[in-house]
RODO-2510 file (C-alpha; in nm, 4 decimals, decimal comma):
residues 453
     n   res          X          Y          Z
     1     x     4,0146    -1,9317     3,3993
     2     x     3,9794    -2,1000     3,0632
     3     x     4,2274    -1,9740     2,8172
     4     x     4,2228    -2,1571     2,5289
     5     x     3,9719    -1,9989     2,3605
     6     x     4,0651    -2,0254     1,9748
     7     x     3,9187    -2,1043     1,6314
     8     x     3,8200    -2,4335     1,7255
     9     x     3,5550    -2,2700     1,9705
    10     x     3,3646    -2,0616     1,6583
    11     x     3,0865    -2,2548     1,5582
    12     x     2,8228    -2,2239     1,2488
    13     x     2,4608    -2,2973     1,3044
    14     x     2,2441    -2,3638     1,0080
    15     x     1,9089    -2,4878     0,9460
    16     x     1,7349    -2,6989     1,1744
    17     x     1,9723    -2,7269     1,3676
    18     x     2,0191    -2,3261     1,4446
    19     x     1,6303    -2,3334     1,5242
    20     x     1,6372    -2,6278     1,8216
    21     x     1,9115    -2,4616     1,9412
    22     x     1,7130    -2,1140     1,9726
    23     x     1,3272    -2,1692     1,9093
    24     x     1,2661    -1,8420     2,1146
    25     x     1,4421    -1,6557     1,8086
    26     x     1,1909    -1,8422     1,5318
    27     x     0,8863    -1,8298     1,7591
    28     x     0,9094    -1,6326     2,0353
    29     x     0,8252    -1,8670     2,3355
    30     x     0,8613    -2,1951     2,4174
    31     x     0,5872    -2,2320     2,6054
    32     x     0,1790    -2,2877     2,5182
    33     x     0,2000    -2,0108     2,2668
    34     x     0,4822    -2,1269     2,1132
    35     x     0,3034    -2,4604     1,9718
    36     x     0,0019    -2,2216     1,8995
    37     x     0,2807    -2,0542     1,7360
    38     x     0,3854    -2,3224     1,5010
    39     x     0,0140    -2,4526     1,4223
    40     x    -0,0395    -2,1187     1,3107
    41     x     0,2683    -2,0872     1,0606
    42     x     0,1163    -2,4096     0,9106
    43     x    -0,2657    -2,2613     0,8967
    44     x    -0,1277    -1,9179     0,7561
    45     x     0,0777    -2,0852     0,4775
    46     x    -0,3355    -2,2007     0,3936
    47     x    -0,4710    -1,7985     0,3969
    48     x    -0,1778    -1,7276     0,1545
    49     x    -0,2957    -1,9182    -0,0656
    50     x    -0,6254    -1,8182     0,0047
    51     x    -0,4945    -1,3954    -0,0404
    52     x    -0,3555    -1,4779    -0,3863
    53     x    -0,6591    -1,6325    -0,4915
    54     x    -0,6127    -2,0240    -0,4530
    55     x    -0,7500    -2,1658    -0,1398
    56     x    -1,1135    -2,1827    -0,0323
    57     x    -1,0925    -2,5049     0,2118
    58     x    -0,8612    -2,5444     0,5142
    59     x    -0,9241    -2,8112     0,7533
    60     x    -0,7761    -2,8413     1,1594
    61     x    -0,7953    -3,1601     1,3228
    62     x    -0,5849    -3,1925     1,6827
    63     x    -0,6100    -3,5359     1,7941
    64     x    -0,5998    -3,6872     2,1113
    65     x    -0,2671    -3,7705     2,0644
    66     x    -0,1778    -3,3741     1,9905
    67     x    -0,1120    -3,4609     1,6870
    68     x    -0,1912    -3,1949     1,4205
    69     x    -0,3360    -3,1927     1,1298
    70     x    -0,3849    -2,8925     0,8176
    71     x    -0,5085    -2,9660     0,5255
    72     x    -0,6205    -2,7213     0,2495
    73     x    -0,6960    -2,6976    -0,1066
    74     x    -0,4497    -2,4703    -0,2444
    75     x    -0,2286    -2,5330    -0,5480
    76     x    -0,0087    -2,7746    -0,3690
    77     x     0,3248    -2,7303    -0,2681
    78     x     0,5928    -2,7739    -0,5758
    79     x     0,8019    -3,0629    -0,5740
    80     x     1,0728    -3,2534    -0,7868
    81     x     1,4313    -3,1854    -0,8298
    82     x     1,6447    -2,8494    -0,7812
    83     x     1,8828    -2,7412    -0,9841
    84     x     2,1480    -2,8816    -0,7655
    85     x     1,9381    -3,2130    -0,7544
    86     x     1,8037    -3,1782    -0,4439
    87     x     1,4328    -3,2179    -0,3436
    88     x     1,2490    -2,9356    -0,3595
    89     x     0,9890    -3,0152    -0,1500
    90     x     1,2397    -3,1320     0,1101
    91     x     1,4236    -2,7721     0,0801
    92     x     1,1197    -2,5785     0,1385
    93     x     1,0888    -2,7163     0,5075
    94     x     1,4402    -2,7398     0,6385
    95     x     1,6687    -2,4946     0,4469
    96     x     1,5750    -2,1429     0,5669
    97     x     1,5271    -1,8759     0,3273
    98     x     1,3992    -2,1223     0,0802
    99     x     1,0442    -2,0540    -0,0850
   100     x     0,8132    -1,8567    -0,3339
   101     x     0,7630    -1,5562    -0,1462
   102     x     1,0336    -1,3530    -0,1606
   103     x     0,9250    -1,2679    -0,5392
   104     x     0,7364    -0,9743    -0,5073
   105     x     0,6626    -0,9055    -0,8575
   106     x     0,4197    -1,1507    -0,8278
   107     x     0,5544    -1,3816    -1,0456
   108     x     0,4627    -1,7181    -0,8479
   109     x     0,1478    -1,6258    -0,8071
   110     x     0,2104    -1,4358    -0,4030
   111     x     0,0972    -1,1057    -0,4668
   112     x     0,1239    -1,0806    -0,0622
   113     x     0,1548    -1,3717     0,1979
   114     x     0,2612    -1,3419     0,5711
   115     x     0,5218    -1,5655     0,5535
   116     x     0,8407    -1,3478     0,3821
   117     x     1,1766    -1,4756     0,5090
   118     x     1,1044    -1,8299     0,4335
   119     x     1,1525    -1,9392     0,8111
   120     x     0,7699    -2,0142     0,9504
   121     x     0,6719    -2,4182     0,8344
   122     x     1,0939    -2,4478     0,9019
   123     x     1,0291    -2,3870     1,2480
   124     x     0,7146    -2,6054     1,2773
   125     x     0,9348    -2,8896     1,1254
   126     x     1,2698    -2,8413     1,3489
   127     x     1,0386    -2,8445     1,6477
   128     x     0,8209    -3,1337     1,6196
   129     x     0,8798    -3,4839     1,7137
   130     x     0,7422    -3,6078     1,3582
   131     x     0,6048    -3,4270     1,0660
   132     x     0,4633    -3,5803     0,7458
   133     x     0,4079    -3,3073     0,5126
   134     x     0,1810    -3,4675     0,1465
   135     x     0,1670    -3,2195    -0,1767
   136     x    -0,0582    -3,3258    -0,4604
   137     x    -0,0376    -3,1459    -0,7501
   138     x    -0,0329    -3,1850    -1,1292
   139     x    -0,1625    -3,5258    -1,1325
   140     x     0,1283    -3,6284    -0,8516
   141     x     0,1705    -3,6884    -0,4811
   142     x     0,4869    -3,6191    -0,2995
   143     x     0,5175    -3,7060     0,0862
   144     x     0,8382    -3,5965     0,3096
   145     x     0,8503    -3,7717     0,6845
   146     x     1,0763    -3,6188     0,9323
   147     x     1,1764    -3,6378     1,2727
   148     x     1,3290    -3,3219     1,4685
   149     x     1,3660    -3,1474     1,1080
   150     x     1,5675    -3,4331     0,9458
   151     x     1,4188    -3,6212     0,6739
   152     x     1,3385    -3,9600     0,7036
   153     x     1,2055    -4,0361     0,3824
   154     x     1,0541    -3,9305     0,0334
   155     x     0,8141    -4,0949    -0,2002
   156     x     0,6459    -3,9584    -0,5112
   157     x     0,3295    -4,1702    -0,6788
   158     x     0,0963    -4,0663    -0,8938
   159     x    -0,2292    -3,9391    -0,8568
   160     x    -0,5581    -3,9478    -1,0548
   161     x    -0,7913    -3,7757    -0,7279
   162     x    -0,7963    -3,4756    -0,9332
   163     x    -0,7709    -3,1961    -0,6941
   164     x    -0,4407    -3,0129    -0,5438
   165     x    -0,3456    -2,9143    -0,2173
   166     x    -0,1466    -2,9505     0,1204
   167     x    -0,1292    -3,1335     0,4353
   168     x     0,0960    -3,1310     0,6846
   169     x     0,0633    -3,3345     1,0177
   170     x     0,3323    -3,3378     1,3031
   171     x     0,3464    -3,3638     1,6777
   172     x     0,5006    -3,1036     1,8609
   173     x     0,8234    -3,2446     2,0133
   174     x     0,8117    -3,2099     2,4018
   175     x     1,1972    -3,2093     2,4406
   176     x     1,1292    -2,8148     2,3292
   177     x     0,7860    -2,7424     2,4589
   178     x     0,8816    -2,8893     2,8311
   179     x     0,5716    -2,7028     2,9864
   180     x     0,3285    -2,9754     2,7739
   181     x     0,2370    -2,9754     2,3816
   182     x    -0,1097    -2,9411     2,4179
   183     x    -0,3206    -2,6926     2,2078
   184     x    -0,5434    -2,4413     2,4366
   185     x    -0,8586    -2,4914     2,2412
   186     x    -1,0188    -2,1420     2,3433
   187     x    -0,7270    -1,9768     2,1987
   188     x    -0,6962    -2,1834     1,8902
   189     x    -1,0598    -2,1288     1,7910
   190     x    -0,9937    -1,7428     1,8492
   191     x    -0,7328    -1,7034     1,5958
   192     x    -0,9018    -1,8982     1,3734
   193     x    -1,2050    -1,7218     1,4250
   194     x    -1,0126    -1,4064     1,3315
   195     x    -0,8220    -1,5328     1,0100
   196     x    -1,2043    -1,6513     0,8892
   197     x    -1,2721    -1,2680     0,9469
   198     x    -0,9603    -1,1491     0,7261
   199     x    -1,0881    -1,4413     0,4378
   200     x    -1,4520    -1,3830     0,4022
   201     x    -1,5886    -1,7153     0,2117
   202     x    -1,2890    -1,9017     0,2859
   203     x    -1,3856    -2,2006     0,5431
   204     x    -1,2257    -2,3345     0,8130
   205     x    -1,3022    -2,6851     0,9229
   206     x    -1,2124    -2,7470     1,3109
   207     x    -1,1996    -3,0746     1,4393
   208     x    -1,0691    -3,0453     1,8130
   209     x    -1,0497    -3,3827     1,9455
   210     x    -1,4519    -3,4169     2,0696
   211     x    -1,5486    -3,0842     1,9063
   212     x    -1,6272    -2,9893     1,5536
   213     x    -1,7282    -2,6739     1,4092
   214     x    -1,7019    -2,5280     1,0678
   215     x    -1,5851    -2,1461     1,0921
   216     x    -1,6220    -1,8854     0,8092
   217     x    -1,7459    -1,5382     0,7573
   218     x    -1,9214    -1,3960     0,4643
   219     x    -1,8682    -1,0183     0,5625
   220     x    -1,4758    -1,0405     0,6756
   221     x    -1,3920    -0,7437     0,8749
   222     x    -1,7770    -0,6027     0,9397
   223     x    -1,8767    -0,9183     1,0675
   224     x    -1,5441    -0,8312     1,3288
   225     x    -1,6621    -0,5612     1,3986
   226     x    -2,0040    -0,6206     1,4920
   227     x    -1,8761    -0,9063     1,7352
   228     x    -1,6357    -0,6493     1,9010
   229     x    -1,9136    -0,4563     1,9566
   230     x    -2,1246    -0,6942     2,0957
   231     x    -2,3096    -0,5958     2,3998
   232     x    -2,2486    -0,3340     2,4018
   233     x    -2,4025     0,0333     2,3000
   234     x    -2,2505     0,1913     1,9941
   235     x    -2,2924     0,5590     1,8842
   236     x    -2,2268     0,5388     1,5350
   237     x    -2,2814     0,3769     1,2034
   238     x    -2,0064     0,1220     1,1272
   239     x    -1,7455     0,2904     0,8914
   240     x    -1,5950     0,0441     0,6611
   241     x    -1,3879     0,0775     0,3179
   242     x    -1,1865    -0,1258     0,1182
   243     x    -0,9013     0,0232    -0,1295
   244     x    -0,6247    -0,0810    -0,3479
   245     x    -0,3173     0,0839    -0,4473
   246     x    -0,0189    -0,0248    -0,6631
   247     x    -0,0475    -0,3859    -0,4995
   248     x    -0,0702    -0,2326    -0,1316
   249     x    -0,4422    -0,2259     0,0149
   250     x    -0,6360    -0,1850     0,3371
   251     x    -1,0057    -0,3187     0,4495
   252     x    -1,0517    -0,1231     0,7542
   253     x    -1,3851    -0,1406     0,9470
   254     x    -1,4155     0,1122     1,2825
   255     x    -1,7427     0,2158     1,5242
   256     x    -1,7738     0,3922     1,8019
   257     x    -1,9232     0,2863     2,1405
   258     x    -2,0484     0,4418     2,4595
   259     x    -1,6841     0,3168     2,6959
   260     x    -1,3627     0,5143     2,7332
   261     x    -1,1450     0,2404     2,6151
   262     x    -1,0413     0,2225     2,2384
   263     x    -0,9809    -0,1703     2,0991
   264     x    -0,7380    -0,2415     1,7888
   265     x    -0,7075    -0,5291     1,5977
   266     x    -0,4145    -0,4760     1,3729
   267     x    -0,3398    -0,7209     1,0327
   268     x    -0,0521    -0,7392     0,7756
   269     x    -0,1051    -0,9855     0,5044
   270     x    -0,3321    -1,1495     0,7659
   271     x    -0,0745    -1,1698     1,0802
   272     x    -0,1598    -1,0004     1,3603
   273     x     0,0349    -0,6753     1,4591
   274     x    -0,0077    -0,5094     1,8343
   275     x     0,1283    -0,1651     1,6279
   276     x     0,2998    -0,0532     1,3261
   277     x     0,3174     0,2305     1,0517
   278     x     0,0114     0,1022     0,9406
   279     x    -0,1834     0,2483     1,2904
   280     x     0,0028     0,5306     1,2513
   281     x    -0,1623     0,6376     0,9030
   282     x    -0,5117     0,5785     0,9911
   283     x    -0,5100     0,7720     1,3265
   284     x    -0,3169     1,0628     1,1092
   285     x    -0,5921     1,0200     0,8203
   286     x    -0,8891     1,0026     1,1320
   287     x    -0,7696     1,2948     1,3152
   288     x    -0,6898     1,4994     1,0125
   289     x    -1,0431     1,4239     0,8201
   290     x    -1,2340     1,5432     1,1095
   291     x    -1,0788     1,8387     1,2210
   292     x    -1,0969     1,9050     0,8439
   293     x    -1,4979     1,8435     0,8604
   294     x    -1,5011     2,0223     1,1944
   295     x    -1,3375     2,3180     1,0305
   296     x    -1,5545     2,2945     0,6895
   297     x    -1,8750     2,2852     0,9036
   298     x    -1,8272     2,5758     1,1312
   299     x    -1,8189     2,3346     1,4543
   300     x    -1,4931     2,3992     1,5165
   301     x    -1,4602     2,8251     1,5371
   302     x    -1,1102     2,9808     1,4353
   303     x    -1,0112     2,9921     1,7866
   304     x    -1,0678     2,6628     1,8706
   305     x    -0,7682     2,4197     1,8988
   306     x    -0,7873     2,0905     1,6642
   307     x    -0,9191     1,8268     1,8024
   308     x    -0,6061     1,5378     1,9180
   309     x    -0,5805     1,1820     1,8433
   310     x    -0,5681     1,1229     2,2082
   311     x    -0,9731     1,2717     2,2010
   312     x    -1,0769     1,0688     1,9316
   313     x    -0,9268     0,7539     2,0574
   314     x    -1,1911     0,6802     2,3211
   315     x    -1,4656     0,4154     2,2754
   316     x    -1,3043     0,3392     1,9162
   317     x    -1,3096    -0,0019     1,7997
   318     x    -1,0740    -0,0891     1,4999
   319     x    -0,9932    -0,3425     1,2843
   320     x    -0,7483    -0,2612     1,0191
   321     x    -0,6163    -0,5104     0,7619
   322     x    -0,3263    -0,4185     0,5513
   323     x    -0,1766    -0,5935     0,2492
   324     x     0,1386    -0,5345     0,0349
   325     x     0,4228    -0,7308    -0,1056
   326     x     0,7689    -0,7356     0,1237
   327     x     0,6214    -0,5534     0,4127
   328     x     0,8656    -0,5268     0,6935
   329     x     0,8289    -0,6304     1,0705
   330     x     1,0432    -0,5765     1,3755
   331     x     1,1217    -0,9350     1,4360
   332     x     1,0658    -1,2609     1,3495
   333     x     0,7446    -1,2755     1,5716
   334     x     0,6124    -0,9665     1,3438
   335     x     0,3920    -0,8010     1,5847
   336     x     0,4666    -0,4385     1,4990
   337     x     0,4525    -0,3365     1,0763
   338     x     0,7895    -0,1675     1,0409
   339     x     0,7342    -0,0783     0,6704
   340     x     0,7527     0,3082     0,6064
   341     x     0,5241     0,3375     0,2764
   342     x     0,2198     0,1896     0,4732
   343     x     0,2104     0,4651     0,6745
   344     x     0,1413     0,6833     0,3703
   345     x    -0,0964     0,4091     0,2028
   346     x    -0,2621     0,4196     0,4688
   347     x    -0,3357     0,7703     0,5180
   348     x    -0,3795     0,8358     0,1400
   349     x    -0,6622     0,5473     0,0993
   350     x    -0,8378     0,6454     0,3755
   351     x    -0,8536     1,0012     0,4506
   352     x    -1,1075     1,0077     0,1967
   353     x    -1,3362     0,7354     0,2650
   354     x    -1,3579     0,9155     0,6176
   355     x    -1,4451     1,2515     0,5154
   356     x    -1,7286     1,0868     0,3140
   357     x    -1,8463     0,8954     0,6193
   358     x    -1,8398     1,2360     0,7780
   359     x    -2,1169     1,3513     0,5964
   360     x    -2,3761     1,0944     0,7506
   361     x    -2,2300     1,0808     1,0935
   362     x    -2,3115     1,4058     1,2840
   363     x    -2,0285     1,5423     1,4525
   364     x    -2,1557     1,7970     1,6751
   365     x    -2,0639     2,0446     1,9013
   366     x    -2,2441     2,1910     2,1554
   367     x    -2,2856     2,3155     2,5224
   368     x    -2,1747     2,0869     2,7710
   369     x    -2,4176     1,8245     2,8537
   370     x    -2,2839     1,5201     3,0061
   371     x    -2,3981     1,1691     2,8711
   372     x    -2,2194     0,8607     2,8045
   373     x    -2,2508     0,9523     2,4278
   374     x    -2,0399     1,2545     2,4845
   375     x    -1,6873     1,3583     2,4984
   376     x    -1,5856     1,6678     2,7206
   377     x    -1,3779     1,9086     2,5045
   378     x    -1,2286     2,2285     2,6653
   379     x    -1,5616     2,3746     2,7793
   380     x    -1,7541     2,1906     2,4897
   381     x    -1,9132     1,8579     2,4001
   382     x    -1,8068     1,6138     2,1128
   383     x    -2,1009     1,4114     2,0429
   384     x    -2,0562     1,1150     1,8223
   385     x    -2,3335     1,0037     1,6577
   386     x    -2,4574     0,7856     1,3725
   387     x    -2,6454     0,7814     1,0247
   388     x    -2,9937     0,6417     1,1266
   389     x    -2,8750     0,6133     1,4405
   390     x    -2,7977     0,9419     1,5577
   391     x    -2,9515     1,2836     1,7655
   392     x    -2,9872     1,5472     1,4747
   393     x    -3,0580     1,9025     1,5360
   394     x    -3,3456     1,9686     1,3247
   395     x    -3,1486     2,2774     1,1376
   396     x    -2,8056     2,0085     1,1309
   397     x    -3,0208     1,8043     0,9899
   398     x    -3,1316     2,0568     0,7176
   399     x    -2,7807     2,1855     0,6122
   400     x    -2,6487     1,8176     0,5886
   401     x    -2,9587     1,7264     0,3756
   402     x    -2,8734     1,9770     0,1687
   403     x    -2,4730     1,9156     0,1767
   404     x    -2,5741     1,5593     0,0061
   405     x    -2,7592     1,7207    -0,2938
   406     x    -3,1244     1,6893    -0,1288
   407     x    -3,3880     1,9814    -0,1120
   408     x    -3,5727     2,0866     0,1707
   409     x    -3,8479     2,3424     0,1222
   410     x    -3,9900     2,5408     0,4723
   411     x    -3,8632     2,7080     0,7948
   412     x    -3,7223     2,4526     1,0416
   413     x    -3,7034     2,5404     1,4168
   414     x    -3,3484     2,4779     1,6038
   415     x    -3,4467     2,4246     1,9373
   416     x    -3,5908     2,0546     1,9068
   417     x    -3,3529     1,7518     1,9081
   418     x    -3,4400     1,3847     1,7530
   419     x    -3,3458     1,0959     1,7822
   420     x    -3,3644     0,8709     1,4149
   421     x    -3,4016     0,5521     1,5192
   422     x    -3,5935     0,3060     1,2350
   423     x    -3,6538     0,0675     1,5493
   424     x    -3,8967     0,3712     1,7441
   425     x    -4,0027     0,0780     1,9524
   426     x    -3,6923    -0,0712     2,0045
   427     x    -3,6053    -0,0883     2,4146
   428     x    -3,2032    -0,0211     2,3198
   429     x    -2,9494     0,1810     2,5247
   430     x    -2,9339     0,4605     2,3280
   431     x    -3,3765     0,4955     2,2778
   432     x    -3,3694     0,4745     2,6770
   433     x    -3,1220     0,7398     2,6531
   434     x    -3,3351     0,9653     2,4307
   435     x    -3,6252     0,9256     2,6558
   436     x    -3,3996     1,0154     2,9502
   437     x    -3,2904     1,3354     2,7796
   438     x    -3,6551     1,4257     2,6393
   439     x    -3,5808     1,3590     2,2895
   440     x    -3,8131     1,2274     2,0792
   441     x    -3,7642     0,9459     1,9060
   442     x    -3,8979     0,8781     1,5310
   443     x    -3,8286     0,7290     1,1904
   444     x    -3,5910     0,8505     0,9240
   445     x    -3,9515     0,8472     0,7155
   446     x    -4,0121     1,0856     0,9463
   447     x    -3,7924     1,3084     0,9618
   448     x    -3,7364     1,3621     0,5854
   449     x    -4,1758     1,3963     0,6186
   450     x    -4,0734     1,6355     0,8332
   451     x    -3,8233     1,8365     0,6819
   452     x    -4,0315     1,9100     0,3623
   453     x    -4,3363     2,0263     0,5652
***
């Protein structure tokens, strides 16, 4: 038995050092992901820049070599010397805790960013075999070269290009990634497929050693949504709102489909979340806005029970991104939002919004009638339906018209059902299922023709 243990034996880890002695604490896995992982902490510090208004341009080249490069056209990173006369632009990637971010007044210009604890390009230094990182800015050019975290050397020129911006290229070292360093371009593309979706108009360049593509989305978030959805047959219009509050916001596009699975893609600050207080205040502000419709509208009676989160969950497909200065996360890896005013941000900016979408999405119930539109209810039938896209009772559709200000002048029978489709001709799930059903299908034109008969 050893005995001597004493205070010889208590050791202090800092820096670089602490991180190749415990990457799985920095990045959570040592394996494929984890040099995903560390690309990624590179490409976010890019959409930062990007959220606080300074980045449009971000380019990804991996090279046969698996070598990495990001370059983008942000503001640059600052350089010079500290006040202790040390090199800035040295401290920012190997002293941890070090960076502009933690000033949440906004101050340096990050309103929000994903990176808060000044750990993320750290990591991606400690755990590369090399990694050049270049800052132009202010009519200068700084470059840093390390190996394993430790600084090699340090230049600054001048520079009469003009622009600003930041590139960073390193090689990640396979003395830490022993199961191979090599990207997965499938799952490469996919993230940054999703980060163009979170920065509509921002572009991403992707050079993947015999493939390039350019990747960028004009519509964020309803463009996401759409390619969820694709393939497959949705029941309602796609709700989608934006809000701000106090420096907190959410973009938050949802739709409904025909399966019994629900699909979340959850965003702080643009990293991804599995969970967090964030989910929690939309499914409060979804379940509470439409038993609160339900209950306005007379199709839920006094006796009935409220409808649960559980029964609104199926065929849902989410994407909720959330931004807001300091938010918290359980972990360095930050997959679940631990902050505890999101959940009422949330909520507040949204309940709303939904109630409003409420009015041109019929939610109706009825006498059971199975389809794979409809959700069985204790002894009733939640259908979820669509504006333009949705069956309307022709006396639902009466009331609701005139709910929304409009007039309708005649008597309107209640025993017909419609289905408003603009596309009558269209061959689409749900006209197939209209014509299963014996509902006729015509055109909103229609119907309002109809209604003021």
């Amino acid at each position: 038995m050893v005995s001597n243990y004493g205070v010889n034996d208590i050791k202090t880890l800092e820096g670089i050092e602490a991180i190749r002695l415990r990457p799985g604490m920095y990045i959570g896995s040592i394996g494929p992901e984890g040099v995903r992982h560390i690309t990624l902490e590179i490409i976010s510090n890019a959409v930062d820049e990007y959220l606080n208004g300074h980045c449009t341009l971000c380019n990804i080249i991996v090279g046969a070599d698996n070598s990495i490069t990001i370059a983008d056209n942000g503001r640059g990173v600052p350089f010079g010397k500290a006040e202790d006369g040390s090199e800035t632009l040295v401290n920012v990637y190997t002293k941890l805790h070090t960076g502009a971010k933690f000033d949440s007044s906004g101050k340096t210009g990050y309103n929000t960013s994903g990176g808060m604890n000044g750990v993320g390009a750290k990591a991606t230094n400690a755990l590369s075999k090399s990694f050049t990182v270049t800052s132009v800015r202010d009519g200068k050019k700084a470059v840093a070269k390390f190996e394993k975290g430790e600084l090699k050397s340090y230049n600054e020129t001048a520079d009469k290009s003009g622009v600003s911006g930041t590139t960073v290229t390193f090689i990640p070292d396979v003395e830490i990634f022993k199961e191979g360093i090599e990207l997965d371009y499938t799952a490469l593309r996919k993230q940054i497929q999703e980060l163009a979706y979170l920065s509509p108009g921002m572009v991403f360049n992707l050079k993947f050693k015999d493939k390039e593509e350019t990747i960028t989305s004009q519509r964020g978030i309803q463009d996401y949504i759409n390619d969820l959805n694709k393939g497959k047959n949705v029941v309602t219009s796609v709700f989608y709102t934006e809000n701000l509050e106090d420096r907190m916001g959410v973009k938050i596009a949802m739709q409904y489909n025909d399966t019994y699975t629900d699909v979340y893609r959850l965003y702080t600050n643009s990293i991804p979340n599995t969970g967090g207080t964030h989910l929690t205040g939309f499914r409060t502000a979804l379940t509470s806005s439409i038993n609160d419709y339900a209950r306005e509208n007379k199709l839920l009676k006094e006796k009935d029970a409220n409808i649960s989160g559980e029964e609104l969950k199926e065929g849902l497909v989410l994407v909720l991104s959330f931004i807001m200065p300091d938010p918290v996360f359980s972990g360095q890896t930050k997959e679940v939002l631990s902050s505890g005013e999101a959940r009422g941000v949330v909520q507040r900016l949204v309940s709303k919004e939904i109630k409003i979408w409420s009015l041109s999405t019929y939610f109706t119930f009825d006498k059971p009638q199975t389809t794979s539109n409809s959700r069985s209810l204790e002894g009733l039938t939640l259908v979820i339906t669509g504006s333009l896209n949705y069956f309307v009772n022709r006396d639902e559709a009466k009331e609701k018209i005139e709910m929304l200000g409009g007039k309708v002048s005649g008597s309107v029978s209640a025993k017909t059902s419609y289905l408003v489709n603009n596309d009558v001709n269209s061959t689409s799930g749900k006209n197939k299922k209209a014509k299963e059903l014996g509902v006729k299908i015509i055109s909103e034109d229609e119907l309002i023709e109809m209604m003021n008969r």
